[in-house]
KOLKOL-516231 format. One line per 4 residues: for each residue y, x, z of N, C-alpha, C. Coordinates in nm, 2 decimals, padded with zeros to 4 digits. Each point is the difference from the previous one (the first is absolute). Layout:
! KOLKOL-516231
Y X Z Y X Z Y X Z | ...
! end
This chain:
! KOLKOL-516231
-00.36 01.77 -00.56 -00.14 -00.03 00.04 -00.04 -00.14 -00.03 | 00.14 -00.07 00.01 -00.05 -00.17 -00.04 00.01 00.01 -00.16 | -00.10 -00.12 -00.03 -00.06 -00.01 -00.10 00.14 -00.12 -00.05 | 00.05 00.05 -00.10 00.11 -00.09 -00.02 -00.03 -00.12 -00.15
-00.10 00.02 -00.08 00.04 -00.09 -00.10 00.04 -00.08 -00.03 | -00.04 -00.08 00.08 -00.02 -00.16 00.04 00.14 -00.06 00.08 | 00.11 00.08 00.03 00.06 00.01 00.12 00.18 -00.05 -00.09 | 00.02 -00.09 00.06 00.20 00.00 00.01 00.05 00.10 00.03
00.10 00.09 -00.08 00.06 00.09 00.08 00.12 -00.09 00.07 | 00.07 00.07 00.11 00.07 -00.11 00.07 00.17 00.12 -00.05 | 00.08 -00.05 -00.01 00.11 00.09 -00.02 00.11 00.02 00.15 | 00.01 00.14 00.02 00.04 00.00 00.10 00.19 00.02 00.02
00.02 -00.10 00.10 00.16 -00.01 00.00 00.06 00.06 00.13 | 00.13 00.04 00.01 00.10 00.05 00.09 00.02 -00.09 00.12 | -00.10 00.00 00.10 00.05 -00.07 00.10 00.12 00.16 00.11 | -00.03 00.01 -00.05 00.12 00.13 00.09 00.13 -00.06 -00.05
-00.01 -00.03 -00.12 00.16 -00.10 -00.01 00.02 -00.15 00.05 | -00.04 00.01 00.07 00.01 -00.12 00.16 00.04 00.02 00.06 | 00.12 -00.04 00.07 00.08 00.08 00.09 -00.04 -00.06 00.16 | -00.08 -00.09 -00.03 -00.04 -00.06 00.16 -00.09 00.09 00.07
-00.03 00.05 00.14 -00.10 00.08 00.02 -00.13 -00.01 00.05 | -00.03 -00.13 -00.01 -00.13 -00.08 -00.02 00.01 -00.14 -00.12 | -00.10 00.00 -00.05 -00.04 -00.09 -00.15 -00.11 -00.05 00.00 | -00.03 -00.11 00.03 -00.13 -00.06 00.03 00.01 -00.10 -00.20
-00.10 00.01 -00.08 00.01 -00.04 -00.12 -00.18 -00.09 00.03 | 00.02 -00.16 -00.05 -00.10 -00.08 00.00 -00.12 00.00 -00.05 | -00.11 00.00 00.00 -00.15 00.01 -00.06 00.01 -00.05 -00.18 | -00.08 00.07 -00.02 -00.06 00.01 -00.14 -00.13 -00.04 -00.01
-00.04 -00.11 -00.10 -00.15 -00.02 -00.05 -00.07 00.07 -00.14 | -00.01 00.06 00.00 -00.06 00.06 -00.15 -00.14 00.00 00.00 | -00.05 -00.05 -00.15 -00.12 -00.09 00.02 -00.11 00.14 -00.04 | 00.09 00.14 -00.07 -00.13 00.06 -00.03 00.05 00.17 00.06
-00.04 00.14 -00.03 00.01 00.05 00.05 00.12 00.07 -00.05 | 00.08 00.06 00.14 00.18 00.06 -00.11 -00.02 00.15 00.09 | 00.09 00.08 00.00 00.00 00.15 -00.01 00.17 00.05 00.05 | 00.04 00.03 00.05 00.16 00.08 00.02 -00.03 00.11 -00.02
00.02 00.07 -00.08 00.02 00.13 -00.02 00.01 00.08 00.12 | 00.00 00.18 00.01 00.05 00.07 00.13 00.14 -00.01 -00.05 | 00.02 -00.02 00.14 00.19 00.01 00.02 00.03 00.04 00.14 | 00.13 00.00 00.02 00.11 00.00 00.15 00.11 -00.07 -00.02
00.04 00.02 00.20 00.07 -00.10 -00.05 00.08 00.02 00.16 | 00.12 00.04 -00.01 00.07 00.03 00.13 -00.07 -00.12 00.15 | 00.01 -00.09 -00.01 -00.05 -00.13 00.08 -00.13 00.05 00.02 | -00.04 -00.03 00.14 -00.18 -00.01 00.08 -00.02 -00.15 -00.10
-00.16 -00.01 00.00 -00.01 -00.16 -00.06 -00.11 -00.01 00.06 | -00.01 -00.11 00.06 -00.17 -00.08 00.05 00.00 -00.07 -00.11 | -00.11 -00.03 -00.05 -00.08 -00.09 -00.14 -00.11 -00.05 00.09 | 00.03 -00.15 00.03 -00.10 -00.10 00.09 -00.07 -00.10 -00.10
-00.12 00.04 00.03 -00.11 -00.11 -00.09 -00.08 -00.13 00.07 | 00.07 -00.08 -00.10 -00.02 -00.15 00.07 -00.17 -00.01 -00.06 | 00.01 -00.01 -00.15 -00.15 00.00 -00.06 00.01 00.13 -00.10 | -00.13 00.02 -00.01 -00.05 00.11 -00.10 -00.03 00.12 00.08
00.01 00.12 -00.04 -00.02 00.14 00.06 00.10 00.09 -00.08 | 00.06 00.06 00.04 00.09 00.07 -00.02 00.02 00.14 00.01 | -00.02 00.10 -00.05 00.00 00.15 -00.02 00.14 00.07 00.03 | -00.02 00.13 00.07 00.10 00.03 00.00 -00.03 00.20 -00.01
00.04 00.05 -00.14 -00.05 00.16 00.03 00.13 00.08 -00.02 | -00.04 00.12 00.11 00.10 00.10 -00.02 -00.05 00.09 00.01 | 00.00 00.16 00.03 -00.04 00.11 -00.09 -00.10 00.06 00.10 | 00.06 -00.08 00.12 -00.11 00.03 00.12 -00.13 -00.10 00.03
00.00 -00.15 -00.04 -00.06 -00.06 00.01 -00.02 -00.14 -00.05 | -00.07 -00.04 00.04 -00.04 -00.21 -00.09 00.01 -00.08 00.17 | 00.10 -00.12 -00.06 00.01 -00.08 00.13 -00.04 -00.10 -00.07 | -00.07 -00.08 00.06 -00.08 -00.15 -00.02 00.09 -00.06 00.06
00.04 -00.11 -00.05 00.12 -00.12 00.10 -00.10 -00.16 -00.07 | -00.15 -00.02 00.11 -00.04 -00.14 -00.02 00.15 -00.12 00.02 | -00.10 -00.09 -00.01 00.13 -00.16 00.08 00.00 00.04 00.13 | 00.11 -00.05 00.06 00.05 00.03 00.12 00.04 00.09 00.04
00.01 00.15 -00.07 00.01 00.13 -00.01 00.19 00.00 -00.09 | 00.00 00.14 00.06 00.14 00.06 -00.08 -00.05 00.13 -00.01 | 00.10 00.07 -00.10 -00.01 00.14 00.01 00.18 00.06 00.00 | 00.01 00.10 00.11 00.11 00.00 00.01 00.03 00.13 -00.08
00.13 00.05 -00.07 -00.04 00.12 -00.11 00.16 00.04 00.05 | 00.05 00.13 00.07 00.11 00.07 00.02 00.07 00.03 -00.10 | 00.12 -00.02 00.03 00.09 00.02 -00.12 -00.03 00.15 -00.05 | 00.08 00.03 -00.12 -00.04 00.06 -00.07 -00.13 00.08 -00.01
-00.11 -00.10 00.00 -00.10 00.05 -00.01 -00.06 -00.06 -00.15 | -00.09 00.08 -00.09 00.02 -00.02 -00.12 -00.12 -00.10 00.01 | -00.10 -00.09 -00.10 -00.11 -00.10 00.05 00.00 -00.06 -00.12 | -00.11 -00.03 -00.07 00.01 -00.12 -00.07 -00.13 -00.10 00.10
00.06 -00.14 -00.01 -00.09 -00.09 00.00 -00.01 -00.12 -00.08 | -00.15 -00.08 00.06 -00.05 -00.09 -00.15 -00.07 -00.10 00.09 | -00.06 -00.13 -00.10 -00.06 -00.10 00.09 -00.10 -00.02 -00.14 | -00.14 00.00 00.17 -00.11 -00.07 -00.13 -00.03 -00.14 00.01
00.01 -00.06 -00.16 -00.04 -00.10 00.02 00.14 -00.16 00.01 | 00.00 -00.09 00.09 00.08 -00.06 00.01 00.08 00.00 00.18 | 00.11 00.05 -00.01 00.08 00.06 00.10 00.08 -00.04 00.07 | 00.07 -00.03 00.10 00.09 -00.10 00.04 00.08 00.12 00.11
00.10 00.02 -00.02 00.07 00.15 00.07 00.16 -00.07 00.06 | 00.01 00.08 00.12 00.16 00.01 00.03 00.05 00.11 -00.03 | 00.11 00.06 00.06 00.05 00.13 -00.06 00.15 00.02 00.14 | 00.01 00.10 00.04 00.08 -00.02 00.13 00.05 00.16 -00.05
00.13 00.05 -00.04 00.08 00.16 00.00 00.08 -00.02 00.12 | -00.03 00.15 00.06 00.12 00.01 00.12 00.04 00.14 00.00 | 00.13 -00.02 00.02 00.10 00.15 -00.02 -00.15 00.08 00.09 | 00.03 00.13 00.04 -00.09 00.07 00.07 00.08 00.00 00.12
00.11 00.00 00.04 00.09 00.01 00.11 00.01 -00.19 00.03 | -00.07 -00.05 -00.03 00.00 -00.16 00.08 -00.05 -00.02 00.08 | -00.06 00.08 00.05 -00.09 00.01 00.16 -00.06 00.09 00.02 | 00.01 00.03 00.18 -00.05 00.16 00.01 -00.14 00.04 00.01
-00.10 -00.11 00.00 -00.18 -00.01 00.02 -00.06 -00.04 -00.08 | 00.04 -00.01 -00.11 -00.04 -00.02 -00.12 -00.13 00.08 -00.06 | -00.12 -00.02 -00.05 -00.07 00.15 -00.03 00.05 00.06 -00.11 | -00.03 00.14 00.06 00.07 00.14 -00.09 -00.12 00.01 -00.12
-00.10 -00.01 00.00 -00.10 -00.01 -00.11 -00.06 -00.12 -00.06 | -00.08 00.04 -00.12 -00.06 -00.14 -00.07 -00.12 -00.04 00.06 | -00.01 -00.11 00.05 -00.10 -00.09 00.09 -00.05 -00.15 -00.05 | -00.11 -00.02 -00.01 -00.02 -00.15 00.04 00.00 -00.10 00.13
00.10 -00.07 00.03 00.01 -00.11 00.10 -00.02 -00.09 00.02 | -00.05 -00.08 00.09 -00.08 -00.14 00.02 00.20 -00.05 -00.02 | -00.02 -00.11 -00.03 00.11 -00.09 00.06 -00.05 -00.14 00.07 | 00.08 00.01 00.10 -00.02 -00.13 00.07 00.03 -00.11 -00.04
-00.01 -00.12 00.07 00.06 -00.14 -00.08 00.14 00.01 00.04 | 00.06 00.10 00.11 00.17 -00.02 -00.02 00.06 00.06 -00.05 | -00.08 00.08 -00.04 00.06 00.12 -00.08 00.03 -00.06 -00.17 | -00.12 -00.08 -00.03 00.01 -00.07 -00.15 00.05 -00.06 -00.02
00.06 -00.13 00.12 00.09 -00.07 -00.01 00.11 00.04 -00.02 | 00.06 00.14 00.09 00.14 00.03 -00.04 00.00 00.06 -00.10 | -00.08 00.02 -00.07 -00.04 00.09 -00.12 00.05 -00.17 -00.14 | -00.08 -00.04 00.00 00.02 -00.15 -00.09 00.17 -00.02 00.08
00.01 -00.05 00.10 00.13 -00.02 00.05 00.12 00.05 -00.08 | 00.03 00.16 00.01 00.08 00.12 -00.04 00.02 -00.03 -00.20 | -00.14 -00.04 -00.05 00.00 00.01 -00.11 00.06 -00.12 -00.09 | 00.05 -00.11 00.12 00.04 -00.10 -00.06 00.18 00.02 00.07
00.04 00.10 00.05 00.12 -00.01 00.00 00.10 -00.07 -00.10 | 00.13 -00.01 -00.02 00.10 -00.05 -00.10 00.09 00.08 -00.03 | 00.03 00.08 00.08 00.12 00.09 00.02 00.14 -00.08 00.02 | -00.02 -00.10 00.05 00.12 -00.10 00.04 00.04 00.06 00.13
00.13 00.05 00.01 00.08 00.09 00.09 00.00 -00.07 00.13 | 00.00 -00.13 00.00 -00.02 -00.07 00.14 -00.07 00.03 00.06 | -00.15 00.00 -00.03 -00.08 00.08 00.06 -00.09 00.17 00.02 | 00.13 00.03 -00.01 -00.01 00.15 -00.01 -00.06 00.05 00.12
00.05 -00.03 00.11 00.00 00.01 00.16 -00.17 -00.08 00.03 | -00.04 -00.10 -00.02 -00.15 -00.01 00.00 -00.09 00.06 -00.05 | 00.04 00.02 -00.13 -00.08 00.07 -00.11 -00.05 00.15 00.08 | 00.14 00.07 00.02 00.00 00.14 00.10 -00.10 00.02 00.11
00.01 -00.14 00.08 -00.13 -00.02 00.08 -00.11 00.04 00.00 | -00.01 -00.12 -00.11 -00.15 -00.01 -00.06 -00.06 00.12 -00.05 | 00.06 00.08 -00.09 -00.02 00.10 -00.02 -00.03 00.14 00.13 | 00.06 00.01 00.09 00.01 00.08 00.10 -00.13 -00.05 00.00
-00.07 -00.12 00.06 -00.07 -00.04 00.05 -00.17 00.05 -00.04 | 00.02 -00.02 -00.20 -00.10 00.04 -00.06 00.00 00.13 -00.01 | 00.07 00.13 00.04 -00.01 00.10 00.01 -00.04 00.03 00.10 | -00.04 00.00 00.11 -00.04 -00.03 00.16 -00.11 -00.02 -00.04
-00.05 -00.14 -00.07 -00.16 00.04 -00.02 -00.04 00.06 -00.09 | 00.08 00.04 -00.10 -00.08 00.10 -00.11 -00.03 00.17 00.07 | 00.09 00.03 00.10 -00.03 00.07 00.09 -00.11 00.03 00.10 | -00.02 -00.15 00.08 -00.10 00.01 00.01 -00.15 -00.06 -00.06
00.02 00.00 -00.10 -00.14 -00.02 -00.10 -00.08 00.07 00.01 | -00.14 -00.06 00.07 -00.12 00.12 00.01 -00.04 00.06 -00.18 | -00.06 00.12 -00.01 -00.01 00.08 -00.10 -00.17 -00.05 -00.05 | -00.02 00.00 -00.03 -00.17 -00.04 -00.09 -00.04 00.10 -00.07
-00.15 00.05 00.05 -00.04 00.11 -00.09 -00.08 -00.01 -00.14 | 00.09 -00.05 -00.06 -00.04 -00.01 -00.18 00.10 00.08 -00.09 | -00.08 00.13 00.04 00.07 00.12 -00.06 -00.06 00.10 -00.10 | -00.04 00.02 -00.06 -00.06 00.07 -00.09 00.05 00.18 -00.01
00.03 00.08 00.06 00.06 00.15 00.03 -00.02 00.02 -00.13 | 00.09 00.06 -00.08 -00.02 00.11 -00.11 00.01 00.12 -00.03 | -00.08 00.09 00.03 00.02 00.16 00.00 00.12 00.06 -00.08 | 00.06 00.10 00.03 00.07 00.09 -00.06 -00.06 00.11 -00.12
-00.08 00.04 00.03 -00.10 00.09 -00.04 -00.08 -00.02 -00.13 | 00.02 00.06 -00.10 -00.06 -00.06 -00.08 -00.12 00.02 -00.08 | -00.08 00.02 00.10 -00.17 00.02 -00.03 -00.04 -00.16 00.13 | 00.08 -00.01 00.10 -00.05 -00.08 00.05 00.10 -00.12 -00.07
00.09 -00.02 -00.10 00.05 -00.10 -00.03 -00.09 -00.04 -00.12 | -00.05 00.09 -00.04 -00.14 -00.03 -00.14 -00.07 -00.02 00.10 | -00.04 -00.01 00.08 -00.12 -00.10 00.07 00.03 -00.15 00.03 | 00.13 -00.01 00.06 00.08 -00.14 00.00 -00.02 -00.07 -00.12
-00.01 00.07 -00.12 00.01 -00.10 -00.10 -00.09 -00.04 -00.08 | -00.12 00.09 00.00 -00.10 00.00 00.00 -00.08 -00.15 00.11 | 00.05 00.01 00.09 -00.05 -00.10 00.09 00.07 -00.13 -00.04 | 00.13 00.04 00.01 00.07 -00.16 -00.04 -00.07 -00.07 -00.17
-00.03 00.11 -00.06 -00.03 -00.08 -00.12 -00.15 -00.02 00.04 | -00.11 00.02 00.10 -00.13 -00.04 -00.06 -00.04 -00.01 00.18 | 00.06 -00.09 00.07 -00.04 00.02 00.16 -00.08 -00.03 00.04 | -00.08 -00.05 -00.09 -00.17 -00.02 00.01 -00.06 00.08 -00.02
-00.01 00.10 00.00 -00.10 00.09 -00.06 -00.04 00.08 00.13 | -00.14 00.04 00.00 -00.06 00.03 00.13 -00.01 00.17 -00.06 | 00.08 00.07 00.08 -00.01 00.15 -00.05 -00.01 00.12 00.14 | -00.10 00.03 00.03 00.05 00.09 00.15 00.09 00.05 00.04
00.09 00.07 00.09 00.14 00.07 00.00 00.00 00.14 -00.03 | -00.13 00.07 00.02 -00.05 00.09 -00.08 00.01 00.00 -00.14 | -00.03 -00.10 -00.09 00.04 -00.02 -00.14 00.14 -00.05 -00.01 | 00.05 -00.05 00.05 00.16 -00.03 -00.01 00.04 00.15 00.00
00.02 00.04 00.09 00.05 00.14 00.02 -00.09 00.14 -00.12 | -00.12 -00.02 -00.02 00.00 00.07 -00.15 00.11 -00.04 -00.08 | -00.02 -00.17 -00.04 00.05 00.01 -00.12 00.18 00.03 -00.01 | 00.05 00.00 00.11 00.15 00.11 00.00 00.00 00.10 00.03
-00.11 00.05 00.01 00.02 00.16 -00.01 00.03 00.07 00.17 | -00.06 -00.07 00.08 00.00 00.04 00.17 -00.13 -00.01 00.03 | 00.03 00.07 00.11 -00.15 00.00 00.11 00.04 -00.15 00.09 | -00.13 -00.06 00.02 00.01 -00.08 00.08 00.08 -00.01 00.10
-00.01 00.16 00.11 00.11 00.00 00.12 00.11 00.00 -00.06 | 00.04 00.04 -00.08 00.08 00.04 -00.03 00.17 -00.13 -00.03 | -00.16 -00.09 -00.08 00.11 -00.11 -00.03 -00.02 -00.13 00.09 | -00.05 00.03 00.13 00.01 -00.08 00.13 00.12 -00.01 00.04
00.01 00.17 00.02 00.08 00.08 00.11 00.17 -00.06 -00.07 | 00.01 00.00 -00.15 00.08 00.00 -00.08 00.05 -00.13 00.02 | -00.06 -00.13 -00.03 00.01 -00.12 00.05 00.04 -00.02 00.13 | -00.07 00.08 00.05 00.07 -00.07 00.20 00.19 00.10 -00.01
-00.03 00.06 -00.07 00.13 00.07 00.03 00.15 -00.06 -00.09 | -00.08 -00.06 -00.11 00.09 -00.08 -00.08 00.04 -00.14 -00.01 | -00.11 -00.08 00.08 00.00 -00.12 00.02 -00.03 -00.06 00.11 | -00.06 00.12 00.09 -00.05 -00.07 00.12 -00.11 -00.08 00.03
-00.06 00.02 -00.07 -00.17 -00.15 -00.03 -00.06 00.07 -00.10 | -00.17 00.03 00.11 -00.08 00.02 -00.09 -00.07 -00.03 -00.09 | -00.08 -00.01 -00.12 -00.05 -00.01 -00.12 -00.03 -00.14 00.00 | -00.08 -00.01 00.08 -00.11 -00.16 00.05 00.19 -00.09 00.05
00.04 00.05 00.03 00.11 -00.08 00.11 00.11 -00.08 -00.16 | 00.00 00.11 -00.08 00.10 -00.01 -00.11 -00.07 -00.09 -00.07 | -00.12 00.05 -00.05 -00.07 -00.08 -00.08 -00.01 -00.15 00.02 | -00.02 -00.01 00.13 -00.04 -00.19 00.08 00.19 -00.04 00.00
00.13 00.07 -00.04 00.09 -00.07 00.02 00.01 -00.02 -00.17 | -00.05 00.05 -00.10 00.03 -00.04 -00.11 -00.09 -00.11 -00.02 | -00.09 00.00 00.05 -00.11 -00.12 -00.04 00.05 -00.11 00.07 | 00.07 -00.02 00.13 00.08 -00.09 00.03 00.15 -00.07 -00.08
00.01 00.09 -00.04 00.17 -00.04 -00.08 -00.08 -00.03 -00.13 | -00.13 00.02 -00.06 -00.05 -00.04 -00.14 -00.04 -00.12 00.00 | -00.07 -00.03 00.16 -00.04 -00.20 00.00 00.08 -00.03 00.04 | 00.12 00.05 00.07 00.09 -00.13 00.01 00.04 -00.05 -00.14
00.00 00.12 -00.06 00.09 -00.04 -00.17 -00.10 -00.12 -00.03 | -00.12 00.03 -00.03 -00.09 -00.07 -00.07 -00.02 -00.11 00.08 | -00.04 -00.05 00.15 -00.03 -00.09 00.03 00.17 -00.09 00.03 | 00.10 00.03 -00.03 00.14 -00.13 00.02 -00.02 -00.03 -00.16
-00.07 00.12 -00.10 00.00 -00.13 -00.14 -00.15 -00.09 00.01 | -00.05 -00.02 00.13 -00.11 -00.07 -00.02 -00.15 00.01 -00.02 | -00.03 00.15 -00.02 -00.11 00.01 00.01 -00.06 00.01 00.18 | -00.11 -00.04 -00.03 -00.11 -00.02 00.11 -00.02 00.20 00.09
-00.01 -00.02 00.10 -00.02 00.09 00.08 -00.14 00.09 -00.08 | -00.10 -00.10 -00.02 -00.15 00.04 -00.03 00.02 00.10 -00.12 | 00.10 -00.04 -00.10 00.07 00.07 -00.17 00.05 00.09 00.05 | 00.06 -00.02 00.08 00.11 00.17 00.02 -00.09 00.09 00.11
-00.07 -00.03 00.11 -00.08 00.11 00.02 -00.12 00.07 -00.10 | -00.06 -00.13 -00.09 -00.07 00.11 -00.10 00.06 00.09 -00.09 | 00.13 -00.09 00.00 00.11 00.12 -00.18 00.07 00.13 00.14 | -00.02 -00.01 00.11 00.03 00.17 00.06 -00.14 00.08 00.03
-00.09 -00.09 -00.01 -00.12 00.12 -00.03 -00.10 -00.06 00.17 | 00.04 -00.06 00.07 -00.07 -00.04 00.10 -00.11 -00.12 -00.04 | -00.12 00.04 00.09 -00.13 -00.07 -00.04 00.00 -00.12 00.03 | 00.10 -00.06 00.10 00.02 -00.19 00.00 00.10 00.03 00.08
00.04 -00.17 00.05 00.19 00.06 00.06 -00.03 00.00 00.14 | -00.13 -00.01 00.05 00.02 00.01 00.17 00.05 00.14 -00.01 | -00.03 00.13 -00.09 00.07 00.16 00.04 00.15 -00.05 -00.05 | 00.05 -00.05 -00.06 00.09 00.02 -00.05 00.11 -00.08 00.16
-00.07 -00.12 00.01 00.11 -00.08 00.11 -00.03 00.11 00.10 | -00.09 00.06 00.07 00.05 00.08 00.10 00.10 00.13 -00.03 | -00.02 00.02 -00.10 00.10 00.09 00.00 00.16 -00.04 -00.03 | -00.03 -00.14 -00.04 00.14 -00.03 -00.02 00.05 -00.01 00.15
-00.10 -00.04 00.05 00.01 -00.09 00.12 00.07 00.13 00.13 | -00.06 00.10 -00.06 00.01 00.12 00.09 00.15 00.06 -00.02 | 00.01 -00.01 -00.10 00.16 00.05 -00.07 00.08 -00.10 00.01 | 00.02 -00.10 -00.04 00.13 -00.10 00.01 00.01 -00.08 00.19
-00.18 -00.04 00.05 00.05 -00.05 00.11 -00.09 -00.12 00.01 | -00.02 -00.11 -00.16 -00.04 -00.06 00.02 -00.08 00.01 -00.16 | -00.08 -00.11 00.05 -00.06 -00.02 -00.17 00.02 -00.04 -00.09 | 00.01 00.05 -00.17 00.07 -00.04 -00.08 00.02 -00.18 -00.01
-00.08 -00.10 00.02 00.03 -00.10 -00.04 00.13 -00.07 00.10 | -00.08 00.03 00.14 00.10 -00.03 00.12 00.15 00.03 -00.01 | 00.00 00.13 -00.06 00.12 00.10 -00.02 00.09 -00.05 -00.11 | -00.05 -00.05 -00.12 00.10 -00.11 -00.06 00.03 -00.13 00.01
-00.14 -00.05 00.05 00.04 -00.14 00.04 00.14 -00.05 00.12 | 00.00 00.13 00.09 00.13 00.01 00.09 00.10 00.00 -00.03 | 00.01 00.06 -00.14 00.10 -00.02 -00.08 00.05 -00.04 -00.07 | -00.08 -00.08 -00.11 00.06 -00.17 -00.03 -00.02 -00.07 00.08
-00.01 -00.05 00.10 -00.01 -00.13 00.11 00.17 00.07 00.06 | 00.00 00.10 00.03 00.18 00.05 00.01 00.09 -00.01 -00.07 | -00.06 00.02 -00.10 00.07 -00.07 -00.10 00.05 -00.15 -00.04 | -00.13 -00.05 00.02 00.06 -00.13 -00.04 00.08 -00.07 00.12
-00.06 00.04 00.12 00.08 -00.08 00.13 00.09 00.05 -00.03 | 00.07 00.14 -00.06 00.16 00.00 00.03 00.05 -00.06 -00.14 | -00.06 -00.10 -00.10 00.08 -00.03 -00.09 -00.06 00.01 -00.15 | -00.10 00.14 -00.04 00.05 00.04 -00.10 00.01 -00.03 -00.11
-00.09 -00.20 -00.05 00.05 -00.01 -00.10 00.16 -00.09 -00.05 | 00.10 00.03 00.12 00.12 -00.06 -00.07 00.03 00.07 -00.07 | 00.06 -00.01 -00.13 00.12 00.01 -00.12 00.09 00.12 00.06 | 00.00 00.11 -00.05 00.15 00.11 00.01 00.05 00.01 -00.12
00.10 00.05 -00.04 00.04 00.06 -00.09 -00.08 00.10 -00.03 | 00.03 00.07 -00.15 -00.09 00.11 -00.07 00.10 00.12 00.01 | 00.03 00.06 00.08 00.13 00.09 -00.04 -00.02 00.15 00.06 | -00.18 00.04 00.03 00.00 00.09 00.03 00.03 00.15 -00.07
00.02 -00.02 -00.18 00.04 00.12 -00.03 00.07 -00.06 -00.09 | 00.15 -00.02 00.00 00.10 -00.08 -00.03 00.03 00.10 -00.10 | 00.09 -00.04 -00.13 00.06 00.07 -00.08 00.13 00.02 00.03 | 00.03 -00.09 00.03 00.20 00.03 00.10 00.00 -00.07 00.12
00.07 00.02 00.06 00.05 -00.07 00.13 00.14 -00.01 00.05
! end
């Protein structure tokens, strides 16, 4: 569904041959947009986004991971994800048996500031045996809150079905376009009820409900590369952005500008532009 031309492929490596059962690996800056292929991979992995926006799809659905966000993805669960734009990412693998409250599914989670810290913390380990016995801590510690990490609803559901999966794509490529649900449902070949009834039973959220969460995951993309709120409510088809901020406003909580500004200002109080290493998709280790 992503438009890849433009895009780095990212080549994907064996962290299952890690014998440690948590791997916290340091942030990455990549200045334009890159791509991981779908893959698996025995290890759960949160992918935490310091800057950029971050994608994450699997066969059921699209997870948005803004800054200050993660997406957590269950081991052997298959996913490709990508970053638009210029991206700044951690990367955290844990056996699936490293803790018992872990989530069992793919989610977006806020992370807290202590949670990032042990996150940056973990990722600067040494593997110097002395401190093995603190390290163990720390780690215990950052699992406790990745546990309790509230969940964020920037989820995008993707149907099974595939009259209502040609409507998904249909939408993802043109989400501006003002079409009734009466004409959505001709052009796949259903009755209107039909493909309500079909949606709530496949994804849980109806038409209008689905629709306003993709137009949310499409300004976030567009407004972290900088365009203006006023640009991206006209390119989804709304007649100025006072409709568009209520609806964001209705869906996320708050309003789009408030809603990222919270997020760099978090960012930068916890740090974000020191120097890491680049070693988020390492060729050996």
């Amino acid at each position: 569904m992503a438009n890849t031309a433009n895009r780095d492929t990212v080549t994907v490596w064996d962290v299952d041959s890690i014998s440690r059962p948590v791997v916290a690996l340091s942030a990455s800056m990549v200045s334009k947009d890159w791509e991981q292929a779908s893959h698996q991979h025995r290890k759960a992995q949160l992918l935490y986004s310091v800057r950029g926006i971050l994608n994450c799809e699997i066969e059921d659905g699209i997870w948005i991971v803004p800054p200050q966000c993660a997406v957590w993805i269950p081991g052997g669960l298959s996913h490709a994800t990508r970053g638009s734009g210029e991206t700044e990412c951690y990367c955290l693998f844990v056996e699936p048996d490293a803790a018992p409250d872990l989530p069992r599914s793919c989610c977006t989670i806020g992370v807290s500031p202590l949670l990032r810290e042990l996150l940056l913390k973990a990722a600067a380990f040494s593997g110097d045996a002395v401190n093995v016995a603190r390290e163990d801590r720390l780690i215990a510690t950052l699992l406790d809150e990745l546990s309790a990490a509230p969940v964020e609803d920037l989820h995008l559901p993707m149907p099974r079905d595939t009259r209502l999966r040609r409507l998904a794509e249909m939408l993802l490529a043109d989400p501006a376009v003002k079409v009734s649900v009466r004409e959505w449902a001709t052009r796949i070949g259903m009755s209107e009820r039909s493909m309500s009834r079909l949606l709530l039973q496949e994804i849980g959220m109806s038409f209008g409900r689905w629709r306003r969460q993709l137009h949310v995951i499409v300004s976030l993309q567009r407004m972290t590369r900088g365009e203006s709120v006023q640009s991206v409510a006209l390119e989804l088809g709304y007649e100025g952005p006072s409709g568009f901020i209520t609806m964001f406003r209705k869906t996320v909580g708050k309003p789009p500008v408030q809603y990222l500004s919270a997020r760099s200002a978090s960012a930068l109080i916890s740090g974000e532009s020191l120097p890491v290493p680049s070693i988020l998709f390492p060729d050996d280790l």
